[in-house]
DRENKESE-393719 format. One record per residue (C-alpha): residue number from 1; residue in three letters; x, y, z. Coordinates in steps of 0.02 Angstrom, whole numbers, padded with zeros to 5 digits. Example, Ala and Ser with C-alpha at 12.3 -4.5 7.8 and 13.67 -1.06 7.14 Angstrom:
(milum 1, ALA, (00615, -00225, 00390))
(milum 2, SER, (00684, -00053, 00357))
% end
This chain:
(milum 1, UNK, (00000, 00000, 00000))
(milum 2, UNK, (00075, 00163, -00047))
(milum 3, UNK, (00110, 00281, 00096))
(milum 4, UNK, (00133, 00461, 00115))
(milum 5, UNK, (00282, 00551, 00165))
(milum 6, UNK, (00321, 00707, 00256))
(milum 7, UNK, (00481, 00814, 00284))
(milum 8, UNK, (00451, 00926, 00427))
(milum 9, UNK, (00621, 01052, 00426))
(milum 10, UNK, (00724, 00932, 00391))
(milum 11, UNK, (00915, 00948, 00432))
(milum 12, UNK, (01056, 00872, 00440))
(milum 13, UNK, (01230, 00938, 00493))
(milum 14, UNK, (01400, 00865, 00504))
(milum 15, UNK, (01493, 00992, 00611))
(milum 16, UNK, (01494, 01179, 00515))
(milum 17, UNK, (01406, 01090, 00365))
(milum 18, UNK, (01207, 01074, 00325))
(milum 19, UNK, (01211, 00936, 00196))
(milum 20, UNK, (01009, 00961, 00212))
(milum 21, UNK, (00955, 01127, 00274))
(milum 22, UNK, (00775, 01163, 00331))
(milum 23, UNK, (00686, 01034, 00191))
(milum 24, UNK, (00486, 01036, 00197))
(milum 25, UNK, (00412, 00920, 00105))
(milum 26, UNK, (00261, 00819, 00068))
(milum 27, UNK, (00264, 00687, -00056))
(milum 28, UNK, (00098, 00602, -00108))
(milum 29, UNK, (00061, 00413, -00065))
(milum 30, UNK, (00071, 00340, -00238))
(milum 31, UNK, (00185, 00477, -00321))
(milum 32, UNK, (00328, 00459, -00445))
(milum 33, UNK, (00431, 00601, -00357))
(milum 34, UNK, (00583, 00639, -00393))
(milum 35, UNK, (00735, 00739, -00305))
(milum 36, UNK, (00846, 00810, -00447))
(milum 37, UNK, (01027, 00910, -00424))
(milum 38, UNK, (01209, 00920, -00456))
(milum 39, UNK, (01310, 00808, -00345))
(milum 40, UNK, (01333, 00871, -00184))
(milum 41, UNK, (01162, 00953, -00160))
(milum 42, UNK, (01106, 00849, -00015))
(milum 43, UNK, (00985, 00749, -00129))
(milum 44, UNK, (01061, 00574, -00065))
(milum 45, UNK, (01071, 00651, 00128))
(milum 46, UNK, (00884, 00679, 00111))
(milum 47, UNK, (00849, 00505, 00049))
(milum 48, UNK, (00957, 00405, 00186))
(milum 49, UNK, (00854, 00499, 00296))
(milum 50, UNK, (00694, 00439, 00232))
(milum 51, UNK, (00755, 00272, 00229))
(milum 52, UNK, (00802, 00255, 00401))
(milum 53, UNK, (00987, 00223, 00353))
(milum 54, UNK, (01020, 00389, 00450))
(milum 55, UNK, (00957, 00516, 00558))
(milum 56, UNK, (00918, 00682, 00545))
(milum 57, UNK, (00996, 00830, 00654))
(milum 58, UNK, (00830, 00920, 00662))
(milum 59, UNK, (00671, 00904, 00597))
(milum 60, UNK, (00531, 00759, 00563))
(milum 61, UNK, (00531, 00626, 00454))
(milum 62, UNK, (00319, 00568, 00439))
(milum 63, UNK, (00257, 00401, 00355))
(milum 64, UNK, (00049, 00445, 00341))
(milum 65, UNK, (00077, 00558, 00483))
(milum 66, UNK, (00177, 00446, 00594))
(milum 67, UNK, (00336, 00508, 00672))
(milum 68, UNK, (00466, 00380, 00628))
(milum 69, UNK, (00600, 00424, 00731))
(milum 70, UNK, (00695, 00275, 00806))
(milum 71, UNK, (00621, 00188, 00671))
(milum 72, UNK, (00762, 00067, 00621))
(milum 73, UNK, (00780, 00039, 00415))
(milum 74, UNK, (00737, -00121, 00430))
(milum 75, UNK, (00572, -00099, 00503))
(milum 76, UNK, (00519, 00024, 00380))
(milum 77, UNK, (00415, 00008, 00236))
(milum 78, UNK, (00533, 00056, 00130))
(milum 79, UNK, (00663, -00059, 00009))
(milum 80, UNK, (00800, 00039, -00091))
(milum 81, UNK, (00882, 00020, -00243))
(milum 82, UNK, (01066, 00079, -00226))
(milum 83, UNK, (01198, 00126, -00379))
(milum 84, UNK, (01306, 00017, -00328))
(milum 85, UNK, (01158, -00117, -00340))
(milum 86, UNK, (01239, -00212, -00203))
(milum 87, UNK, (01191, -00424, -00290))
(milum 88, UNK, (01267, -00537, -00192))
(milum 89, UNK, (01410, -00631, -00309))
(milum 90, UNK, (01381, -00796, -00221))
(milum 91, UNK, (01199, -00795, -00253))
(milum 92, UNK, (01081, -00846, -00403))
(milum 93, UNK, (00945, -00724, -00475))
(milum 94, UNK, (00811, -00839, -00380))
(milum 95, UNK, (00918, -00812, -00199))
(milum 96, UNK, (00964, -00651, -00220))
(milum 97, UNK, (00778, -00585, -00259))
(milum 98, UNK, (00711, -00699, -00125))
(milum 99, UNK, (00838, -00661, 00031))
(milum 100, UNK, (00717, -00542, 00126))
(milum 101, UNK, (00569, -00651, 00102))
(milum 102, UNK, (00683, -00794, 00192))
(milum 103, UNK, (00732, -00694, 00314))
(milum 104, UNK, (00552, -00662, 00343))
(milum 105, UNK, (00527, -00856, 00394))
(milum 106, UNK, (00459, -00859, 00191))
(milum 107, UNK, (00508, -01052, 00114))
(milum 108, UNK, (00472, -01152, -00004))
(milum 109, UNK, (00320, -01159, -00117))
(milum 110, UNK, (00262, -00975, -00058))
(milum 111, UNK, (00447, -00902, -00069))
(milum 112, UNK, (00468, -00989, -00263))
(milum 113, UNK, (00309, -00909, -00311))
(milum 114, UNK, (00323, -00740, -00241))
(milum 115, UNK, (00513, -00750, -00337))
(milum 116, UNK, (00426, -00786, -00491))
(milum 117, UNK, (00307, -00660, -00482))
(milum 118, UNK, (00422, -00527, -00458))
(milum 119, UNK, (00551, -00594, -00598))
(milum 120, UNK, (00398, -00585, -00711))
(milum 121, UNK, (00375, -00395, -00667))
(milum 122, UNK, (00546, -00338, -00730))
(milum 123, UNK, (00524, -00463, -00868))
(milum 124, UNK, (00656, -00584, -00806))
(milum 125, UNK, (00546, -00742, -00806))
(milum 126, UNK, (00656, -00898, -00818))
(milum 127, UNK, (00819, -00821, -00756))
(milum 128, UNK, (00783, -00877, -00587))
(milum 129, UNK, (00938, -00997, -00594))
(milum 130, UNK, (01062, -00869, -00685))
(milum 131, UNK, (01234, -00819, -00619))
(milum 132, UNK, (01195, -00640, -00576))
(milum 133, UNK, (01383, -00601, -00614))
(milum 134, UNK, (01349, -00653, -00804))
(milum 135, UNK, (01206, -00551, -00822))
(milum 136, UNK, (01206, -00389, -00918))
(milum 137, UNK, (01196, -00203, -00845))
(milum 138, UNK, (01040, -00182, -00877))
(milum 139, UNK, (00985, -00363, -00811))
(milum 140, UNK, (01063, -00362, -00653))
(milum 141, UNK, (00981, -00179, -00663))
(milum 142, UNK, (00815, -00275, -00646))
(milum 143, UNK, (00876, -00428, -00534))
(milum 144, UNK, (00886, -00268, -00410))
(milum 145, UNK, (00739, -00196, -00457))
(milum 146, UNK, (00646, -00369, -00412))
(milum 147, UNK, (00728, -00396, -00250))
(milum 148, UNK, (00660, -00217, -00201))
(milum 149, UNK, (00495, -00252, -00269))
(milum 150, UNK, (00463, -00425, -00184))
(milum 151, UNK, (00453, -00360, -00015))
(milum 152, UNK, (00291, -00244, -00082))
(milum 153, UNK, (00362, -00098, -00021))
(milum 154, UNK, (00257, 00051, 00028))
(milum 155, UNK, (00396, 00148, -00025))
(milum 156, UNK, (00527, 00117, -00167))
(milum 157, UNK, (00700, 00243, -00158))
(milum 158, UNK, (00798, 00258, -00316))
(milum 159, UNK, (00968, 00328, -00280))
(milum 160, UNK, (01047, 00362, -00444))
(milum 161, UNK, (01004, 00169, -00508))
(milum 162, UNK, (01050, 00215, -00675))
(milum 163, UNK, (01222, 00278, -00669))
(milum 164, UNK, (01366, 00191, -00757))
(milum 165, UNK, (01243, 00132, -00900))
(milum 166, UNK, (01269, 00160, -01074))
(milum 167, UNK, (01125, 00292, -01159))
(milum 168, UNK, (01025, 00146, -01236))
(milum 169, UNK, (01003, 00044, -01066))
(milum 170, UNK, (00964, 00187, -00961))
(milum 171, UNK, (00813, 00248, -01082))
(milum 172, UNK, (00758, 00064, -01068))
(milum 173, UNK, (00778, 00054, -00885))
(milum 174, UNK, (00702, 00236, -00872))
(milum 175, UNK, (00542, 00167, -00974))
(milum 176, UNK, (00559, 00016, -00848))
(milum 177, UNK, (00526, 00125, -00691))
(milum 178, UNK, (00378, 00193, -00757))
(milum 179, UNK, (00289, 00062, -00808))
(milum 180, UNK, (00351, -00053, -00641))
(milum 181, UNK, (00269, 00107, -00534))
(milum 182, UNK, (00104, 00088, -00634))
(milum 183, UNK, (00095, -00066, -00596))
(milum 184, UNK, (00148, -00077, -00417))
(milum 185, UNK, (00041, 00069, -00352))
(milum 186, UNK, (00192, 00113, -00232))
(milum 187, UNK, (00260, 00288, -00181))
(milum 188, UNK, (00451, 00303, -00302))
(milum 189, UNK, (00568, 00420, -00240))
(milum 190, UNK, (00681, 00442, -00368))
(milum 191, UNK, (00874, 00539, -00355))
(milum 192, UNK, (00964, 00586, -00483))
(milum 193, UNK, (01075, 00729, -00577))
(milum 194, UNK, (00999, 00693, -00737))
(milum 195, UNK, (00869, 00796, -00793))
(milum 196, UNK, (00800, 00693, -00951))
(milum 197, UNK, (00747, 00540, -00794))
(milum 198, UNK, (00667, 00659, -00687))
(milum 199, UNK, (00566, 00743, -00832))
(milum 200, UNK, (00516, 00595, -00898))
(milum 201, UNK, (00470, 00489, -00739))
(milum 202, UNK, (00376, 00613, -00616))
(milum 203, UNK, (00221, 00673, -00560))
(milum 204, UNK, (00335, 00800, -00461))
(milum 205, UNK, (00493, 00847, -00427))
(milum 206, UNK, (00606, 00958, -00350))
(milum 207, UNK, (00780, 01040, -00377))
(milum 208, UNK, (00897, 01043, -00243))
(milum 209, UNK, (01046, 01178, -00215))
(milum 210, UNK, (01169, 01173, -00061))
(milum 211, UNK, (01052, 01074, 00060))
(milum 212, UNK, (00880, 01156, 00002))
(milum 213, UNK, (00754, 01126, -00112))
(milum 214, UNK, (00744, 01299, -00237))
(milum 215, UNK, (00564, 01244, -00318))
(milum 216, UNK, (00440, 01108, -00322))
(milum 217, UNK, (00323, 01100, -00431))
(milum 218, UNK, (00256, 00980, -00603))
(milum 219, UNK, (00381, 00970, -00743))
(milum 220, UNK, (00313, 01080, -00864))
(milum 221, UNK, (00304, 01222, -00718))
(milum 222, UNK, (00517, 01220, -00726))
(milum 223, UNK, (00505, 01275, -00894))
(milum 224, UNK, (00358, 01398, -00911))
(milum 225, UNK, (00398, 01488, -00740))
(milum 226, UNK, (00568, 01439, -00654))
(milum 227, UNK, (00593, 01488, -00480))
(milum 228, UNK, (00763, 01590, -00524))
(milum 229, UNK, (00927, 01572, -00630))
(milum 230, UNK, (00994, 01419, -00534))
(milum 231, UNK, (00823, 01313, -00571))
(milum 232, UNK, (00828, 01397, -00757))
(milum 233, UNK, (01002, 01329, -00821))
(milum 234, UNK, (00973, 01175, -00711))
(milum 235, UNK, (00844, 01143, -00820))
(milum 236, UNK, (00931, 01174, -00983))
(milum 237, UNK, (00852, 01349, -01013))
(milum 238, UNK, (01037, 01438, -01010))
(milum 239, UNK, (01011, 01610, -01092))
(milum 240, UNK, (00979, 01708, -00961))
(milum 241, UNK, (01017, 01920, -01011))
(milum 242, UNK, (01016, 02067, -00904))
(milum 243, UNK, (00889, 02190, -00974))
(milum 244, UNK, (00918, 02376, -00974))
(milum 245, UNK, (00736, 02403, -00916))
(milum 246, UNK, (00584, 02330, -00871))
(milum 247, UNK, (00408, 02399, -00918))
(milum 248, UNK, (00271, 02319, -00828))
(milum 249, UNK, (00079, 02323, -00842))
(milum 250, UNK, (-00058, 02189, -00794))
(milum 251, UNK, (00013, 02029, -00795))
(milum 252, UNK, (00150, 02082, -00944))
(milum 253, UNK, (00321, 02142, -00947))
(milum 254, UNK, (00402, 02242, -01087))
(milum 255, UNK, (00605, 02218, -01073))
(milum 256, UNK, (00720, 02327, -01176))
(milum 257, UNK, (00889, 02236, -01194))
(milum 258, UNK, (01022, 02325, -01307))
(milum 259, UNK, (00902, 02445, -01383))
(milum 260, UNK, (00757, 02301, -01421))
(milum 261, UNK, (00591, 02286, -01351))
(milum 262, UNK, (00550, 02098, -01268))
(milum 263, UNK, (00373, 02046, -01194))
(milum 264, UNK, (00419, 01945, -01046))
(milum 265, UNK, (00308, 01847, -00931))
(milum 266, UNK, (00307, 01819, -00749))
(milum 267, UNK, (00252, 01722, -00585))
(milum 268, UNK, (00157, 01800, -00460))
(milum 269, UNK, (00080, 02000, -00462))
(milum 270, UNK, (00247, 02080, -00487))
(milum 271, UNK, (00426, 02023, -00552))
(milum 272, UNK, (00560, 01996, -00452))
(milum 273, UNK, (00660, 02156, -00398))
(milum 274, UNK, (00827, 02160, -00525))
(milum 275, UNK, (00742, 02029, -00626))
(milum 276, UNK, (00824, 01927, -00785))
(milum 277, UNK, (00758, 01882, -00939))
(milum 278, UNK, (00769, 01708, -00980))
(milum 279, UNK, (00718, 01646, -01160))
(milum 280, UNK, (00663, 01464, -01182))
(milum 281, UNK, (00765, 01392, -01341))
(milum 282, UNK, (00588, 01310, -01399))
(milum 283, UNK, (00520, 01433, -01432))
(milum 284, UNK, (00656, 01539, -01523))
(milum 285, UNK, (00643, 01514, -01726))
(milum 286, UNK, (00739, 01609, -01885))
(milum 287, UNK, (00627, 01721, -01990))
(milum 288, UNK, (00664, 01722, -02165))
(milum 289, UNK, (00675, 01909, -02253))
(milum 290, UNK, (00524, 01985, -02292))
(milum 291, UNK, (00430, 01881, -02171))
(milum 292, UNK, (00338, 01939, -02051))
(milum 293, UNK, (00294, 01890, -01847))
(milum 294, UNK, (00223, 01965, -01709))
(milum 295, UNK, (00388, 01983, -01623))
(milum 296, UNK, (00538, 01994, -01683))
(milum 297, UNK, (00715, 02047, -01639))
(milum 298, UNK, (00866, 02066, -01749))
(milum 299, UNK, (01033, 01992, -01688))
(milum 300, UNK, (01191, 01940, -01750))
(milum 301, UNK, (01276, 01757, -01775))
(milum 302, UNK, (01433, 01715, -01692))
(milum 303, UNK, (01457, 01569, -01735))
(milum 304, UNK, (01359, 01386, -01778))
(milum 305, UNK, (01405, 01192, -01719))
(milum 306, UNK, (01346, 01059, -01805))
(milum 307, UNK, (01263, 00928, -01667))
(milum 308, UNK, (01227, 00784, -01754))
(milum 309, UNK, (01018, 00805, -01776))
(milum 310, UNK, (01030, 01012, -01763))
(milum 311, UNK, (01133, 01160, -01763))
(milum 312, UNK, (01176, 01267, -01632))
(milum 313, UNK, (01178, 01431, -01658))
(milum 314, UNK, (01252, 01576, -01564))
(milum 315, UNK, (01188, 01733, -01587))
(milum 316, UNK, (01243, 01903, -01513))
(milum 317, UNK, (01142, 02062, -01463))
(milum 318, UNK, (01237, 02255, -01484))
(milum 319, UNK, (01279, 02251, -01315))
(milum 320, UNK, (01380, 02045, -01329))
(milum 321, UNK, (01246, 01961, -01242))
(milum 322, UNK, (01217, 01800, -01321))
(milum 323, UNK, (01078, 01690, -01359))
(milum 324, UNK, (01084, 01500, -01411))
(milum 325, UNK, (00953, 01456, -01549))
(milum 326, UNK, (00945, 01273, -01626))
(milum 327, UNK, (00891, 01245, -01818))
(milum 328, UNK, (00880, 01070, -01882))
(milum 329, UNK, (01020, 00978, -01966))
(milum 330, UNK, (00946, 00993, -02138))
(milum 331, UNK, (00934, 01180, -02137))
(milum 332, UNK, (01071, 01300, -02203))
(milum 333, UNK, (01136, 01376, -02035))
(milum 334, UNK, (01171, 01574, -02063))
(milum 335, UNK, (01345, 01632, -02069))
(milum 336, UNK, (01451, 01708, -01926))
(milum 337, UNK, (01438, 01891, -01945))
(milum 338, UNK, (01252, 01885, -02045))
(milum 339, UNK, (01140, 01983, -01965))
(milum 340, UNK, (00971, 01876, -01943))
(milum 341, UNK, (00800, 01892, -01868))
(milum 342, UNK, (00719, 01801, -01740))
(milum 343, UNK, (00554, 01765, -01692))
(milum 344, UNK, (00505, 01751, -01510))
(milum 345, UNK, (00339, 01641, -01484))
(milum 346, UNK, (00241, 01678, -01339))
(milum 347, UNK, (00294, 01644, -01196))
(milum 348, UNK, (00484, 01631, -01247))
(milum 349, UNK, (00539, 01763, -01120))
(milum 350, UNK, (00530, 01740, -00939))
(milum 351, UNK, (00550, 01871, -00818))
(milum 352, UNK, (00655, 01760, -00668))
(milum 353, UNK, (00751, 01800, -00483))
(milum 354, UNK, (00919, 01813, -00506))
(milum 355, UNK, (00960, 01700, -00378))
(milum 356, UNK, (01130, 01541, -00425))
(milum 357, UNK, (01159, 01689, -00582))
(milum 358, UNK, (01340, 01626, -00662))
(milum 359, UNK, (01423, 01742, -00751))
(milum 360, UNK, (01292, 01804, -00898))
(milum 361, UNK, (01327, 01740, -01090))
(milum 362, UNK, (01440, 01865, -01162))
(milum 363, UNK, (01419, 01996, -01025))
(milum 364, UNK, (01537, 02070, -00893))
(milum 365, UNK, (01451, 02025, -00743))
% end
């Protein structure tokens, strides 16, 4: 039965350092949620502390509203699936899936079946007697996978299971997850650095930053209102430009950057203080000449890079701020030095905090 979880300011210190600092957060019984950041963000912290494998300085840790401190891992609902999968070498498929039933008191007739069953859910039937160290990644991938789901878990933690894959096996395993958490009904917690998994997988998710979480929120929401400049280029959206002024009225924002006129949206009844203007490549495209669109701005190309299915192409304003726009392989890409013009859909420009800002693309800051 899936269970609910709550993070009541969470934290967790070791000495000066807050690998988790001040984390509320409610994840839905049944929810593909996922905790997404560079490494070192406290993502993993937080999920050790769910799992019972640690404890936390500060703070609550709720299973449907029960307090589960001095709650040993082992008598939580919860079973984990590491990176470093953890098989045992001297085991078979069948006895490495089955270990926890057995050391439940589970034997014989029962313990074969509920084996089977769960070698049949990661599509392993008939691999019961295997050699797990002749399997492939992406099997022993699932042998894991199995041995979590067996113990019908109210809670399933991912931490980084797909690391050390090659591209192919980790879309297949990715595809895996979501069908095995259909199926299973359970809550799946899922860590990870890569952005393509966590879009992909959740219902929610959240982006971590030095111990906190910066935004929670659906997928889409990263991309049509980002919380601020860290979240934005975690997220792949990486022009971010510093506007020379900012016009607002209603709902709209008007941004002049280098001498051009940009309608901007934004979260919330006014835009952040000092805002940024970030532009979403998707909705960037070249305008031919003598062609016309509702908005368009005129910049210059720096440069292009062929990338296999698409061109990247770098485009400057007067004052060196850049912009990245992407054309598709079979189109002519312009010529450094052209002068081109772009058309900005709506909602292309996003009026964002400032807050994680890098140094901006071509700028001085």
């Amino acid at each position: 039965m899936a269970i609910a979880i709550g993070l009541d300011h969470i934290v967790r210190s070791y000495g000066p350092v807050r690998a988790v600092d001040d984390v509320t957060l409610d994840i839905r019984a049944g929810e593909f949620f996922t905790l997404l950041g560079s490494s070192g963000c406290g993502k993993s912290s937080l999920l050790k502390l769910i799992g019972g494998f640690d404890k936390p300085t500060a703070g609550r840790v709720q299973f449907d509203g029960k307090d589960m401190a001095g709650v040993p891992a082992n008598r939580r609902p919860v079973n984990t699936v590491f990176q470093s999968l953890g098989l045992f070498p001297h085991m078979n498929v069948a006895q490495n899936v089955g270990y926890g039933l057995k050391l439940r008191g589970l034997s014989g007739g029962s313990l074969k079946a509920k084996v089977e069953d769960a070698l049949e859910l990661v599509e392993l039937s008939g691999f019961a007697e295997r050699d797990v160290n002749i399997l492939s990644g992406g099997q022993r991938q699932r042998v894991a996978l199995a041995r979590a789901l067996v113990m019908e878990p109210g809670i399933l933690l991912l931490d980084e299971p797909l690391t050390g894959l090659d591209e192919r096996l980790r879309q297949q395993m990715r595809d895996e997850f979501g069908r095995l958490h259909k199926r299973t009904g359970a809550t799946f917690i899922l860590v990870t650095h890569n952005q393509d998994e966590a879009l992909s997988l959740s219902d929610r998710m959240a982006v971590m930053h030095k111990g906190r979480i910066e935004q929670t929120d659906v997928p889409a929401r990263f991309f049509d209102a980002p919380a601020n400049a860290f979240v934005a280029r975690f997220v792949g959206i990486d022009t971010l430009l510093k506007p020379e002024s900012v016009a607002v009225s209603a709902h709209t924002a008007v941004a002049t950057i280098a001498g051009q006129r940009v309608t901007a949206t934004f979260s919330g009844t006014t835009p952040p203080s000092d805002a940024l203007v970030a532009i979403r490549p998707d909705r960037m495209e070249l305008v031919p000449g003598g062609e016309d669109a509702a908005e368009i701005i005129e910049l210059k190309v720096v440069e292009s890079i062929y990338r296999g299915l698409s061109h990247n192409v770098t485009l400057a304003f007067a004052d060196s701020q850049r912009v990245v726009l992407t054309t598709s392989a079979d189109a002519t890409p312009p010529s450094p030095g052209e002068n081109v013009r772009v058309y900005l859909k709506p909602g292309a420009a996003l009026l964002i905090d400032r807050f994680g800002m890098l140094p901006l693309a071509g700028g001085d800051e």
